[in-house]
C-alpha positions as CSV (number, residue, x, y, z in Angstrom):
1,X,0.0,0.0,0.0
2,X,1.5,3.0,-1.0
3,X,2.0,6.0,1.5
4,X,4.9,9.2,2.4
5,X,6.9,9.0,5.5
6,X,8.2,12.0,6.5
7,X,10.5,11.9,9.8
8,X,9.7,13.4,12.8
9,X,12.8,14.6,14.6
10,X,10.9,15.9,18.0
11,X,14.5,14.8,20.6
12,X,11.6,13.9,23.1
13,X,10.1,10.9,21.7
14,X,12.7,8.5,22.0
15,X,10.4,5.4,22.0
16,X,8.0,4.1,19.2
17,X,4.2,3.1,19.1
18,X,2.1,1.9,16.3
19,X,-1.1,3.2,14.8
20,X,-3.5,1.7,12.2
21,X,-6.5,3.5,11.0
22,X,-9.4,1.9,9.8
23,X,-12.5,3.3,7.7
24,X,-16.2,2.9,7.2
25,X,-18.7,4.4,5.4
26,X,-21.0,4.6,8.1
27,X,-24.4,5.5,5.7
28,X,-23.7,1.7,4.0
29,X,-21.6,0.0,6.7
30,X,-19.3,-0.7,4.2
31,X,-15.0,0.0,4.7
32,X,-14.7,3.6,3.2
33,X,-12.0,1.9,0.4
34,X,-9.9,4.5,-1.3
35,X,-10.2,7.0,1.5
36,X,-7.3,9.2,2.2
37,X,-6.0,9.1,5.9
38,X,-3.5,12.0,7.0
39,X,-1.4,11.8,10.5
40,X,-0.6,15.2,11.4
41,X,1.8,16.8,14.3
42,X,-1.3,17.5,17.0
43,X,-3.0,20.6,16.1
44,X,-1.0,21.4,13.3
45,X,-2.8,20.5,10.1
46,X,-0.8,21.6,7.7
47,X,2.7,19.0,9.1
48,X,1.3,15.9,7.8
49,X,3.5,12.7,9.3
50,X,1.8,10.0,6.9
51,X,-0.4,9.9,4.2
52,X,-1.9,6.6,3.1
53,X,-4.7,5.7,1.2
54,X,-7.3,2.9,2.8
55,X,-7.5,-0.1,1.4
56,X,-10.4,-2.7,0.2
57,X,-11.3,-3.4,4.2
58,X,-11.1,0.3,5.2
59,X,-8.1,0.0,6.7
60,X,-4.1,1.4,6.4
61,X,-1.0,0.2,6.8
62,X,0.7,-0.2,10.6
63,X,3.0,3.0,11.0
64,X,5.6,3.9,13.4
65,X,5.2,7.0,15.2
66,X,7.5,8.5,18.0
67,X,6.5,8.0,21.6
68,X,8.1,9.4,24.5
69,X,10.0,6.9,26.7
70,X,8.7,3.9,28.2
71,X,9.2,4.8,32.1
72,X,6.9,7.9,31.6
73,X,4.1,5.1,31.4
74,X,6.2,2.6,34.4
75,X,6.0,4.9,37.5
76,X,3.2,7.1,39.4
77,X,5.4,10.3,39.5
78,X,6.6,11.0,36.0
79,X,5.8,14.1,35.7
80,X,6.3,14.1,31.4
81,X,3.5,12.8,29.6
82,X,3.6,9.0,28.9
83,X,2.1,9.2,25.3
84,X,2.8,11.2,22.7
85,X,-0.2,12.7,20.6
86,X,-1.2,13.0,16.6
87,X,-4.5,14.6,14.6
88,X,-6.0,12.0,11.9
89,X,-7.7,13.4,9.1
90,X,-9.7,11.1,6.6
91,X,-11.4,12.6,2.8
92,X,-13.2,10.5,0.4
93,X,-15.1,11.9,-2.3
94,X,-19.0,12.5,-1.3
95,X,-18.0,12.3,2.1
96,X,-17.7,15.0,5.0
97,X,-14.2,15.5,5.9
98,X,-13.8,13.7,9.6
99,X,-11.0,14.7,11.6
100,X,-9.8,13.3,14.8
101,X,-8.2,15.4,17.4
102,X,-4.9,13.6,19.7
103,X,-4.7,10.1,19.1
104,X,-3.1,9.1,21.6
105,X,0.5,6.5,20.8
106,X,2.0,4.6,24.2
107,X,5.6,3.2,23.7
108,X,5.6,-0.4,22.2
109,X,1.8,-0.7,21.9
110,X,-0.6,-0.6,18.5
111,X,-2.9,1.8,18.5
112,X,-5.9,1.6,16.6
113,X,-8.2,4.5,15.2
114,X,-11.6,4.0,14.0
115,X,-13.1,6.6,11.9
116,X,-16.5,6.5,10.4
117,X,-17.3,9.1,7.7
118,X,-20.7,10.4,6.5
119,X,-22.4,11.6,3.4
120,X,-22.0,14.8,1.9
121,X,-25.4,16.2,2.8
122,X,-25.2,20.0,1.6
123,X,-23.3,21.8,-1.0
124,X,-19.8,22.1,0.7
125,X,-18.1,19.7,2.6
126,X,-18.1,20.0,6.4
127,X,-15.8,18.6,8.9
128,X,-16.4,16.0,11.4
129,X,-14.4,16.9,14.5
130,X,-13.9,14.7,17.6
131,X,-11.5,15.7,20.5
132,X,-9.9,12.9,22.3
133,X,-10.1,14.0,26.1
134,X,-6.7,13.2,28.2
135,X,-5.9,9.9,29.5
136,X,-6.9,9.6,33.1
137,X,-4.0,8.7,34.1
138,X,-2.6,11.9,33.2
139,X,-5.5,14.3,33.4
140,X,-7.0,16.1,36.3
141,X,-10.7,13.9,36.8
142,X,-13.5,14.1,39.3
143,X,-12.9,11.1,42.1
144,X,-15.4,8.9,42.1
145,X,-17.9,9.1,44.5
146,X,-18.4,5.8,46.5
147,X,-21.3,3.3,46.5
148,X,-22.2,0.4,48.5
149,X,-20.4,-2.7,46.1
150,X,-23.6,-4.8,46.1
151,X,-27.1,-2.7,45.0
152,X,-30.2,-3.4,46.9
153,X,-32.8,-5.8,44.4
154,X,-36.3,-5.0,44.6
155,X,-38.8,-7.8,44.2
156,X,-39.2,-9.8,41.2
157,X,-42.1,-7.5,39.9
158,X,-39.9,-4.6,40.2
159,X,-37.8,-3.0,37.8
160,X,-35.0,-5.8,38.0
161,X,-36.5,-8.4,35.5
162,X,-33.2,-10.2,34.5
163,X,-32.7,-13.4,35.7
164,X,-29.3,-13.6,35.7
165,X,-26.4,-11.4,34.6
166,X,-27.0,-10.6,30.4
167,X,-24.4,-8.8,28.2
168,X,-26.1,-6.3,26.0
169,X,-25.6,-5.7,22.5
170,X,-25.6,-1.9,23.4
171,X,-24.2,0.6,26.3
172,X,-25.8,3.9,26.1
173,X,-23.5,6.4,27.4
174,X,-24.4,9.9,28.5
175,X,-21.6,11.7,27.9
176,X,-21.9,14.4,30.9
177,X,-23.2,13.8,34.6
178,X,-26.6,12.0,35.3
179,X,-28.8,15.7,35.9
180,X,-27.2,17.3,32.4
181,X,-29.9,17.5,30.3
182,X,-27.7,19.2,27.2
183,X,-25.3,16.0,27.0
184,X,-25.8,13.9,24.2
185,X,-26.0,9.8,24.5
186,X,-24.3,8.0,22.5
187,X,-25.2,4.2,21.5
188,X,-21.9,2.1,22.0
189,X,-21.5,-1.8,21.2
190,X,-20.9,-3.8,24.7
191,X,-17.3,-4.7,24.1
192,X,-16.6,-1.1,22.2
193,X,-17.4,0.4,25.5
194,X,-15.2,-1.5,27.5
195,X,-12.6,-1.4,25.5
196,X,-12.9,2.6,25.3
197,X,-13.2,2.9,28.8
198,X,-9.8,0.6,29.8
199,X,-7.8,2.7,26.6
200,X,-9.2,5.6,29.1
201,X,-8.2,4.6,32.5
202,X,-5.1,2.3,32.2
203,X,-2.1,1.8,30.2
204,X,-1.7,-0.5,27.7
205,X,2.2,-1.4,28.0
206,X,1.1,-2.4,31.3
207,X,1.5,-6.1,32.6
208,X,-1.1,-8.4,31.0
209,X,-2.5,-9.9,34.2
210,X,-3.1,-5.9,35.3
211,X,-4.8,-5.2,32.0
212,X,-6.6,-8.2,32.5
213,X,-7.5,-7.2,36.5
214,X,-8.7,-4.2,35.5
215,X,-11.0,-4.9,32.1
216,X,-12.7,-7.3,34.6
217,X,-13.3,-4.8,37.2
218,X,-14.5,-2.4,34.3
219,X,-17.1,-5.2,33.1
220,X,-18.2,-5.6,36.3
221,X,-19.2,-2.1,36.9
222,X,-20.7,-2.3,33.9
223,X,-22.6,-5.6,34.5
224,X,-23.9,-3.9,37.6
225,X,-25.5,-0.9,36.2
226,X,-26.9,-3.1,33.5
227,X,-28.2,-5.4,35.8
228,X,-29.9,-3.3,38.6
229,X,-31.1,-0.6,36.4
230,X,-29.4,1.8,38.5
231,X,-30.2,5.0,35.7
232,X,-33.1,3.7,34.0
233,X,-34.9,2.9,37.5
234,X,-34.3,6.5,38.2
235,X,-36.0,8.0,35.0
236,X,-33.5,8.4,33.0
237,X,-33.1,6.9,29.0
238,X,-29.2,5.7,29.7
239,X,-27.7,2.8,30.8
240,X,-24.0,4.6,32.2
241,X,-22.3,8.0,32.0
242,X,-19.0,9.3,31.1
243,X,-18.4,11.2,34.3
244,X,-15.4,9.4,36.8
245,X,-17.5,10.8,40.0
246,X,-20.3,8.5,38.9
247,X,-19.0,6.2,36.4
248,X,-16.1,5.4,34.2
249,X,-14.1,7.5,31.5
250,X,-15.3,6.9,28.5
251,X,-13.7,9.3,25.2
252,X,-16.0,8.9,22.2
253,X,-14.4,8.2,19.1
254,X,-11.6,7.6,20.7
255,X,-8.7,5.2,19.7
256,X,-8.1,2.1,21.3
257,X,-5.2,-0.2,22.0
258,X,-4.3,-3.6,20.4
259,X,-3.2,-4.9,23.7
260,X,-6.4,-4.0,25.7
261,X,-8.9,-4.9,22.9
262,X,-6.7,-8.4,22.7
263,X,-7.8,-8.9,26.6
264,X,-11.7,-7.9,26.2
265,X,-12.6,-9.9,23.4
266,X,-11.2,-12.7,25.5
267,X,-12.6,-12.0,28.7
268,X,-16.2,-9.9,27.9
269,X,-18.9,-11.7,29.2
270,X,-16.5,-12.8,32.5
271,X,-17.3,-10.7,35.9
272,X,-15.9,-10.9,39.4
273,X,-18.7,-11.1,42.1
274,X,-19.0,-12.5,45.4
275,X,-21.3,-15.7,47.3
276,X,-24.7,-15.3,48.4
277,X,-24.9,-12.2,45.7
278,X,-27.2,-12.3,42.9
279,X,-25.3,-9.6,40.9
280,X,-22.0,-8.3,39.3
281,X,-20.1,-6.6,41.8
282,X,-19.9,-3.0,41.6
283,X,-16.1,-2.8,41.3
284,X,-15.0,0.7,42.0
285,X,-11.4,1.8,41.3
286,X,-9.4,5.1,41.5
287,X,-5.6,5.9,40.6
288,X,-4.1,5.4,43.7
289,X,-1.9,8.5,43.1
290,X,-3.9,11.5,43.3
291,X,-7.2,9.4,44.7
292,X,-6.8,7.3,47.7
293,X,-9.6,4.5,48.1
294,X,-9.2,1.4,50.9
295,X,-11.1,-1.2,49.6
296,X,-10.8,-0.8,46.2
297,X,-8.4,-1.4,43.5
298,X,-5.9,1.2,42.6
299,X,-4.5,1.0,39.4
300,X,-0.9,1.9,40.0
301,X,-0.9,-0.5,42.4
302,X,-2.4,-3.3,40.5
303,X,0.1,-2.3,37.9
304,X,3.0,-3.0,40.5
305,X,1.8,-6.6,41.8
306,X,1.4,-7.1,37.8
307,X,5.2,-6.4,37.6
308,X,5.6,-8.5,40.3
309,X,3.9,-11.6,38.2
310,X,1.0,-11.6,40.4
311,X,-2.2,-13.5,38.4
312,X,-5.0,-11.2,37.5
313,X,-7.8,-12.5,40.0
314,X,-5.2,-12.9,42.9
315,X,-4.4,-9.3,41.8
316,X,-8.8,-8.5,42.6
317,X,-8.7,-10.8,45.8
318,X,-5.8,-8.4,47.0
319,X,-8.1,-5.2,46.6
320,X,-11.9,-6.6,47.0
321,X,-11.2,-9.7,49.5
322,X,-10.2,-12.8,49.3
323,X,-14.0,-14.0,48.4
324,X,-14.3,-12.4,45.1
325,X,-14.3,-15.0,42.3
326,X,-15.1,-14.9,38.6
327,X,-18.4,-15.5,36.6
328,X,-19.6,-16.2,33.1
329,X,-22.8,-14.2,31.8
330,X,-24.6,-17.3,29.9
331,X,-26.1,-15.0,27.2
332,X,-25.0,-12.5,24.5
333,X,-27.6,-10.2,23.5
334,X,-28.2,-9.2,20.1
335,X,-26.2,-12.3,18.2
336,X,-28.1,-15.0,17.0
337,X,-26.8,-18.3,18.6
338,X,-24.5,-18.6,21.7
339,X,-20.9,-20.6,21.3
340,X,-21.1,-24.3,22.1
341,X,-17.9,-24.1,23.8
342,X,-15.8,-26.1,21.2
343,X,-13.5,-24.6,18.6
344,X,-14.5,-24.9,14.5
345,X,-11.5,-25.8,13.2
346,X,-10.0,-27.9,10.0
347,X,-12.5,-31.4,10.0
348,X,-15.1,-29.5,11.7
349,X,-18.5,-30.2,10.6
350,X,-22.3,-29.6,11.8
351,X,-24.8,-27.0,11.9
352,X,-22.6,-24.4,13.7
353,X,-20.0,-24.8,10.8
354,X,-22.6,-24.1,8.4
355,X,-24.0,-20.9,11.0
356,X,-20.2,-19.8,10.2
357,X,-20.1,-20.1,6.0
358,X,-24.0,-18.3,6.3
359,X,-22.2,-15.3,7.9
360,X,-19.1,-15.0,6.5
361,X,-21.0,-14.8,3.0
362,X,-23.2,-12.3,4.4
363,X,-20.1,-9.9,5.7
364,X,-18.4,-10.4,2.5
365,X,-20.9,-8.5,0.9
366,X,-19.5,-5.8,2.5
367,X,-16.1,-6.7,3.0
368,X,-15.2,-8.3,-0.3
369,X,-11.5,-9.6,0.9
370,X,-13.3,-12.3,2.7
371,X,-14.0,-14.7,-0.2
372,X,-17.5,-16.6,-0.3
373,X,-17.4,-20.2,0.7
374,X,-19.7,-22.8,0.1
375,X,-22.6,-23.4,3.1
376,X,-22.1,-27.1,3.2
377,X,-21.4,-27.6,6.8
378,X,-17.9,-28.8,6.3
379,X,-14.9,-26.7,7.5
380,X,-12.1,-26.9,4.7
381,X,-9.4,-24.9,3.3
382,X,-11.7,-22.4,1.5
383,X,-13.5,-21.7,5.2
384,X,-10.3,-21.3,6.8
385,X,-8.7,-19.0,4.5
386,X,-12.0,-16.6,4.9
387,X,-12.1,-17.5,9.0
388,X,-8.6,-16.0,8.7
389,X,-9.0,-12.8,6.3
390,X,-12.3,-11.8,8.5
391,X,-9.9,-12.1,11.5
392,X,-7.4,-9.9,10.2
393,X,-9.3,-7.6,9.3
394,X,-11.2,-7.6,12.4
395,X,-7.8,-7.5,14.9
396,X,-8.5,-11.1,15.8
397,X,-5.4,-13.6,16.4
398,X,-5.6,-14.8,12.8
399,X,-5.1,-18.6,12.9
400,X,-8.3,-19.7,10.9
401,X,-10.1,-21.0,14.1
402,X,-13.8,-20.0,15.4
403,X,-12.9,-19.8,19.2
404,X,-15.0,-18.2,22.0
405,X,-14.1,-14.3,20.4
406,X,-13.9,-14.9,16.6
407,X,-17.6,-16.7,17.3
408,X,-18.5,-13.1,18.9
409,X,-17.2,-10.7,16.9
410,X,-18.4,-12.5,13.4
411,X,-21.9,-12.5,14.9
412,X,-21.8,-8.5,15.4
413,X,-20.3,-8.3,12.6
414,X,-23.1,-10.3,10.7
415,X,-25.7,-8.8,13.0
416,X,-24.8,-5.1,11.8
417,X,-24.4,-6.0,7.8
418,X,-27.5,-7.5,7.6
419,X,-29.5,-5.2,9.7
420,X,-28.0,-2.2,7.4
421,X,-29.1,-4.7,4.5
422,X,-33.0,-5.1,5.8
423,X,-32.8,-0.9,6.1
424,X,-31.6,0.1,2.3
């Protein structure tokens, strides 16, 4: 793919990150192909670092960009600015301009921007702004204010009509505090918001295990609104806001990291709870720098037993108790059939084989590097190769197999496309 490097010589970024941009058309749902993607110094438009031109699946090349040094990200007290920060611009003919203000890049990490680009719909082109707020890590942010960890259930007939635990197809966040009537909510796919929300509050050259500690403490929050309907019982049309004294950081638009989205599509329907409670427990967290909060996890501090090769639920027992213990939610909202548990590989065959070949045709409609396959049931050589193509493109360990997250994220995948389908 063809694109122009030119070199940044800023003596402060020492280290180097990666950054991959993808495309969509968002009035087809189809990868905006063709598109041209600019990386630009932050806030200077006219110092374009990389040009490149997307490709049949929306996406660009992997670039290097300079990032400061590692040990900004390591310790509590650097007082230098752990990530270095870049503007994204993307064009395509009949589209509005959308421009993306301060990526953010971490030392050895992939960074990955999603931009979604609409139709011209007046006589000039407009521009699409989005502002990436500061990491929390970095920023000055409202502490959290605390609740009780388990939520009070009313009876059956009350508002609580779950079950059990559910992961949703959809968060929506209110993007201000709960009695802000001007903030806008925006409708965010489960694992999108989680994802956003860790690439907010942690690091992502952090140990696995702490990424890992704190994604589950992050779906566990989130389970626990879900699952009391702690907003909606209150009168209001959200399910969670954007503001750290009530809820998490959450960035719209933002870009997330490789190494965090790796972990949720792993992990997202697992949540840490207690016995004898019929709920996701309401994990609360803070920095453990600025914000002190006993009982809780900090995240510096589950960033040092991470260093110190500590497991990611001995890491929660340290901080909630040594009770706390890990839970599966048994259904996925919003995808047609749940995972049997059992990896489609090579020799595969059955009905959930041919669930696969159904979807992967259907996505390929709209994501023509994936070739067609034939719905027969059998996983072969021509299912593979498209298993592995829809998992490249999608940031998915490409090795061909239909595990617990490639299951997932071809259902939303085929969900959307079709959907999109049944509206044009």
């Amino acid at each position: 793919m063809p694109y122009v490097h030119i070199n940044n010589n800023d003596p402060n970024l020492t280290d180097t990150g990666h950054l991959q941009i993808g495309t969509l058309a968002i009035d087809v749902a189809t990868p905006a192909a063709g598109a041209t993607v600019r990386v630009m110094q932050r806030g200077e438009r006219n110092n374009i670092i990389e040009e490149m031109i997307s490709d049949s699946s929306g996406r660009t090349p992997t670039i290097n960009l300079p990032a400061p040094p590692v040990d900004y990200s390591m310790q509590p007290d650097s007082q230098r600015m752990p990530y270095s920060e870049y503007d994204v611009s993307v064009t395509l003919d009949g589209y509005e301009r959308a421009y993306i203000e301060g990526v953010q890049i971490l030392p050895y990490t992939t960074a990955f921007q999603d931009v979604s680009i609409r139709p011209v719909t007046g006589y000039e082109n407009q521009t699409d702004v989005i502002a990436i707020k500061e990491h929390t890590l970095w920023g000055e942010f409202p502490a959290k204010i605390p609740e009780a960890e388990a939520k009070p259930l009313p009876p059956g007939t009350g508002l609580v009509v779950l079950p059990e635990p559910v992961v949703p197809e959809f968060v929506i966040v209110h993007a201000g505090k709960p009695d802000d009537k001007s903030a806008p909510n925006h409708w965010v796919p489960f694992r999108d918001y989680i994802k956003n929300v860790a690439s907010c509050e942690i690091y992502a050259n952090w140990p696995e295990q702490t990424i890992r500690a704190n994604v589950l403490a992050i779906l566990s929050f989130t389970l626990n609104r879900i699952y009391t309907e702690w907003y909606r019982s209150r009168g209001y049309d959200f399910t969670i806001t954007n503001s750290t004294a009530f809820d998490q950081a959450f960035s719209f638009g933002r870009n997330i990291f490789d190494e965090i989205s790796t972990v949720v599509d792993d992990i997202f329907t697992t949540f840490i709870t207690r016995p004898n409670i019929r709920q996701p427990l309401f994990a609360q967290y803070c920095d453990g720098k600025r914000v002190s909060c006993p009982n809780w996890m900090t995240q510096w501090g589950s960033k040092q037993l991470g260093d110190q090769g500590y497991a990611a639920i001995d890491i929660l027992k340290r901080f909630y108790g040594y009770d706390v213990f890990l839970m599966q939610a048994k259904k996925v909202a919003g995808v047609p059939s749940s995972f049997s548990g059992v990896p489609l590989q090579m020799g595969s065959a059955g009905e959930d084989v041919r669930v696969i070949q159904e979807q992967l045709n259907a996505v390929s409609n709209n994501y023509p590097a994936i070739n067609k396959v034939r719905v027969d049931g059998i996983f072969g050589e021509e299912t593979r190769k498209s298993v592995e193509t829809f998992q490249g493109i999608f940031r998915l360990p490409a090795d061909g197999i239909v595990g617990f997250n490639t299951w997932y994220k071809l259902s939303q995948i085929y969900v959307a496309v079709t959907r999109m389908a049944a509206l044009t």
